[in-house]
C-alpha positions as CSV (number, residue, x, y, z in Angstrom):
1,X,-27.9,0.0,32.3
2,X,-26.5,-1.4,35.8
3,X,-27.5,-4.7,37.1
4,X,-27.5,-5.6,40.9
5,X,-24.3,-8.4,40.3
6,X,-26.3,-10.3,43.1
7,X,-29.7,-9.4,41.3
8,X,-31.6,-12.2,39.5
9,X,-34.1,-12.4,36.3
10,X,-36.8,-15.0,36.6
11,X,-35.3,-16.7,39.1
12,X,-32.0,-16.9,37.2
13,X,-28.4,-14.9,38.7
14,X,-28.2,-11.7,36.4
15,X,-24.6,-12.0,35.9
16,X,-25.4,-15.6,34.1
17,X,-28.1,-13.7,32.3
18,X,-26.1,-10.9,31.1
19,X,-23.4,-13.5,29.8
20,X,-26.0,-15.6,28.4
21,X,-27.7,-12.3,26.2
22,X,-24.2,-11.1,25.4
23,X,-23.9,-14.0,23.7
24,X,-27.2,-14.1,21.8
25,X,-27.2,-10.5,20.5
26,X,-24.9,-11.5,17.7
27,X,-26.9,-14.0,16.4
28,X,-30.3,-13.3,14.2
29,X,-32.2,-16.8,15.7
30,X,-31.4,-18.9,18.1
31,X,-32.7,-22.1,19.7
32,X,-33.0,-23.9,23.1
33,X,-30.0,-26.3,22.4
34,X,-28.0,-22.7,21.7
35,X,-28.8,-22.2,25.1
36,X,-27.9,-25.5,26.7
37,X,-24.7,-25.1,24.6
38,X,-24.0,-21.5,25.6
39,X,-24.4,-22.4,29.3
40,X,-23.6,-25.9,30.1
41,X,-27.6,-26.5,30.7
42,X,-29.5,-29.3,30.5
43,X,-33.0,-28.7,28.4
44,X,-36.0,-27.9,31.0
45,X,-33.0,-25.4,32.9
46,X,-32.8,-23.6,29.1
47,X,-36.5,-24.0,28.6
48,X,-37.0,-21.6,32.0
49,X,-34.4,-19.3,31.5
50,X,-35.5,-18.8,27.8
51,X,-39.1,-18.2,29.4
52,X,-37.5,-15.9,32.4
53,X,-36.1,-13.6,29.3
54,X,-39.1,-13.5,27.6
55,X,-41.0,-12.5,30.5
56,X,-38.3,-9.5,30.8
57,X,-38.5,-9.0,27.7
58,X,-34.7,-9.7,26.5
59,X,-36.1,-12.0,24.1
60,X,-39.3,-12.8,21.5
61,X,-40.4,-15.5,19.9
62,X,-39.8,-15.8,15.5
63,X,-43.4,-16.2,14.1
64,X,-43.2,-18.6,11.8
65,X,-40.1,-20.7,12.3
66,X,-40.1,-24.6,12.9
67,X,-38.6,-26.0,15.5
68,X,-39.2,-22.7,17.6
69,X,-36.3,-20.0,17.7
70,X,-35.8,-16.8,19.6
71,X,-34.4,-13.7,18.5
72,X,-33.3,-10.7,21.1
73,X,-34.4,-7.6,21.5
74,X,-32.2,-4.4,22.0
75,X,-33.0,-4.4,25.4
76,X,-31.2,-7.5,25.4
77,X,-28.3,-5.5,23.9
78,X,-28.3,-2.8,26.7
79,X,-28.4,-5.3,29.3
80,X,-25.4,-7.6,27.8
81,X,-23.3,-4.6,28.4
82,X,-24.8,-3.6,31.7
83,X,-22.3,-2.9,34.4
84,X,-22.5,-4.3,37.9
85,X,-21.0,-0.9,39.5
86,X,-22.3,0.9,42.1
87,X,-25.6,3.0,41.4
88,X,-25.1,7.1,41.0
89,X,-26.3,9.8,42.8
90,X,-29.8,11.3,41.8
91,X,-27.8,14.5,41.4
92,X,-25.0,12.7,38.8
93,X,-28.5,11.2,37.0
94,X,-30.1,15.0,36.5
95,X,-26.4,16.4,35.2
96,X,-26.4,13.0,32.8
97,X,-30.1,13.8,31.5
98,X,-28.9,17.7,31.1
99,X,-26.2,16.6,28.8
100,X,-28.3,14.5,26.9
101,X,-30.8,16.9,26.0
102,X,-28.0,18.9,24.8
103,X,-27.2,16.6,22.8
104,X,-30.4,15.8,21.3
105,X,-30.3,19.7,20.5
106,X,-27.6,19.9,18.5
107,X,-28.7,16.9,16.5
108,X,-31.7,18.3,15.6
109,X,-30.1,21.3,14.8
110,X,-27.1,20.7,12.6
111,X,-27.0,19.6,9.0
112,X,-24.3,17.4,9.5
113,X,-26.4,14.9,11.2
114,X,-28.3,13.1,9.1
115,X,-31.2,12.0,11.3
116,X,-33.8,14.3,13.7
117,X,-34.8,13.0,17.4
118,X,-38.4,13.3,16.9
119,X,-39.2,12.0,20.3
120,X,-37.8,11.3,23.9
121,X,-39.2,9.0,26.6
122,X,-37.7,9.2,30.1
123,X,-38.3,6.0,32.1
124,X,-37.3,3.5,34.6
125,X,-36.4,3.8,38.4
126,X,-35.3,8.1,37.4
127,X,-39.1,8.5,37.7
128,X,-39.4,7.6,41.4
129,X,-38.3,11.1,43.2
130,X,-37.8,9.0,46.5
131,X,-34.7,7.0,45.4
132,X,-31.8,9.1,46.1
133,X,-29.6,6.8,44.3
134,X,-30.7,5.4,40.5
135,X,-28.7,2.7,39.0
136,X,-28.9,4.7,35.6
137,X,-31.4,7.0,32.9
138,X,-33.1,5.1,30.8
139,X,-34.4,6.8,27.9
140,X,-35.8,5.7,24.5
141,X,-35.3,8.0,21.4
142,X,-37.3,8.1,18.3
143,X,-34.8,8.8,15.3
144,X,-36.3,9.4,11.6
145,X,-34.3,10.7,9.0
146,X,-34.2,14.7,7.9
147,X,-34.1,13.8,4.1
148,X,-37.6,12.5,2.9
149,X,-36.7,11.4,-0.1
150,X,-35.0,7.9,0.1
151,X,-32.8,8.2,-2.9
152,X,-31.2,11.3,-1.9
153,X,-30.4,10.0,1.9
154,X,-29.0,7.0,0.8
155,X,-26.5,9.1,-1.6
156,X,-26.0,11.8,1.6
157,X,-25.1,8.7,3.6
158,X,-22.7,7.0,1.6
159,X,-21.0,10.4,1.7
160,X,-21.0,10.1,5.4
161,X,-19.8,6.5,5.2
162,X,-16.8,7.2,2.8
163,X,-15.6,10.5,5.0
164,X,-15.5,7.9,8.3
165,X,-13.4,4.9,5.8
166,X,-11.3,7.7,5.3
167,X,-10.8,8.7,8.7
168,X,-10.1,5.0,9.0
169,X,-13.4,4.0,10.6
170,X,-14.2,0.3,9.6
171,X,-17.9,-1.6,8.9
172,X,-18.4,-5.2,8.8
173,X,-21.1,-5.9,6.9
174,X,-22.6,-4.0,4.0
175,X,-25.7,-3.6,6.4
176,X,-23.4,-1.0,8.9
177,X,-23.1,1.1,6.0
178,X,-27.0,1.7,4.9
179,X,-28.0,2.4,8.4
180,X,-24.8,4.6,9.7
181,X,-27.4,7.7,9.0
182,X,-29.4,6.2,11.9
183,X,-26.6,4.7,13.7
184,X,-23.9,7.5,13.7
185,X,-26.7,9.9,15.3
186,X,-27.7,7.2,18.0
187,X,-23.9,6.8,18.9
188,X,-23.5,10.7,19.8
189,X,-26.6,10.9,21.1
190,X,-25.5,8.0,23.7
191,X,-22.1,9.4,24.0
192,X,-19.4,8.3,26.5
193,X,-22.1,8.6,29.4
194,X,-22.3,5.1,31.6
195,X,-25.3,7.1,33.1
196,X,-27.4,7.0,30.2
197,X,-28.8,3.9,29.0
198,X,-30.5,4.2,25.4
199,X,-33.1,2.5,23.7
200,X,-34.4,2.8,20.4
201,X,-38.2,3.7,20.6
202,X,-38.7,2.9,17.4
203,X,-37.8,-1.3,17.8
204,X,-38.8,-1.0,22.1
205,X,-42.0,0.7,21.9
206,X,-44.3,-2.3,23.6
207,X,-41.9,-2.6,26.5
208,X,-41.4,1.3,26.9
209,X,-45.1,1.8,26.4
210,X,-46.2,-0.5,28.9
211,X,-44.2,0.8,31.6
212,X,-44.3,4.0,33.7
213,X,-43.0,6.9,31.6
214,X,-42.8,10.1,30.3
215,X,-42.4,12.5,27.4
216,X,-39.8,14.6,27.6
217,X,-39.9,15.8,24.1
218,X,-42.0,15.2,21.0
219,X,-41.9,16.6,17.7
220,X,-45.5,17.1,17.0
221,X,-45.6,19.2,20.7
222,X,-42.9,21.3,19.0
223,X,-44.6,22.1,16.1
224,X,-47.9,23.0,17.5
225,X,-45.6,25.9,19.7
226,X,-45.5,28.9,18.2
227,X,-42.4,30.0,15.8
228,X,-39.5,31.5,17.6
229,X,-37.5,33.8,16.2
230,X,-33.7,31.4,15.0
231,X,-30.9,31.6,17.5
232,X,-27.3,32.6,16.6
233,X,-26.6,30.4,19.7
234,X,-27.6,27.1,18.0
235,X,-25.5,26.7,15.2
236,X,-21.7,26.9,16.9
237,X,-19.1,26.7,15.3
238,X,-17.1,24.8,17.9
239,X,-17.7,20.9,18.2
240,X,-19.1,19.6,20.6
241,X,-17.5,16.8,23.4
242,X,-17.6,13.5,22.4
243,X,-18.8,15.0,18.2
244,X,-17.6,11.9,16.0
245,X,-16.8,14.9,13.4
């Protein structure tokens, strides 16, 4: 994701936004006075900024909790590590998306990889053809696992998790561990690429949903397709770029 560094949210500068969500996204609730703490503010300056992130929808309210608290949303995650570079060319955008689909392929397609994309949702400002310049891809992916039965995954993915410690990969909290099936897949999926910004579809549905998009690939769609005969030319050998394996 790219932010204009001169941009605003809500009325509020997007750089003091972006420093503000950046450090929210490491807490599970948070309050107004976090806010007024956080950024020097006094309460009805935190009370509209809080409301400005909602409207964008960087932040929800937690049902149920007294006094009221906030939690952020991976949006929010996306845009506290938004750059404030220069945009890229449509034609940088299309080779980004390219590689990204490729990627998606060879997910879905080797074992290794415990999880399946089961659905991809192009949106944002690639869907206008009359920018010429984009200020990223946004795309949501929908990851579910490839083993159905839960007992068996979670033994497959400590496997995974003990060959990365091993490798010297650290996690640091027990939590890291049960997801890495999901999280290892999202992390090649996203790769090195500051063109592609990713959003799980899964946790971002309502805002994705609600905003001009489409469906670049879905699993259902593929398996109403007729069967195609396998290709030696999926499973290679060689690793791909960026492969954490």
């Amino acid at each position: 994701m790219r932010i204009n560094s001169k941009g605003t949210v809500g009325g509020f500068p997007a750089l003091l936004v972006r420093k503000l969500v950046g450090a929210l996204t490491n807490r599970l609730y948070w309050d107004l006075e976090t806010v007024e703490r956080i950024l020097h503010l006094k309460p009805n300056e935190a009370s509209g900024l809080v409301k400005a992130l909602e409207a964008a929808g960087l932040a929800k309210a937690s049902r149920g909790r007294s006094p009221k608290k906030w939690t952020t949303t991976q949006l929010a995650q996306s845009f506290a590590s938004a750059t404030a570079a220069k945009p890229i060319t449509r034609q940088t955008a299309e080779k980004s998306l390219a590689q990204f689909l490729e990627r998606v392929n060879r997910v879905n397609h080797d074992d290794r990889f415990l999880a399946k994309v089961t659905r991809v949702i192009l949106f944002g400002s690639y869907l206008n053809p009359e920018l010429k310049e984009l200020g990223d891809v946004d795309v949501g992916v929908e990851l579910q696992p490839k083993e159905s039965d839960r007992k068996r995954l979670r033994e497959l993915n400590y496997e995974r998790v003990e060959q990365f410690e091993n490798k010297g990969h650290r996690f640091g909290r027990a939590l890291d561990r049960e997801v890495w099936w999901h999280a290892e897949t999202f992390r090649f999926l996203k790769g090195r690429s500051r063109s592609i910004s990713l959003l799980d579809y899964q946790v971002e549905k309502a805002f994705v949903d609600q905003v001009p998009h489409k469906v670049l690939f879905s699993a259902r769609e593929e398996r109403s397709k007729p069967a195609k005969e396998p290709s030696k030319e999926i499973r290679r050998t060689r690793r791909p770029k960026g492969c954490p394996f």
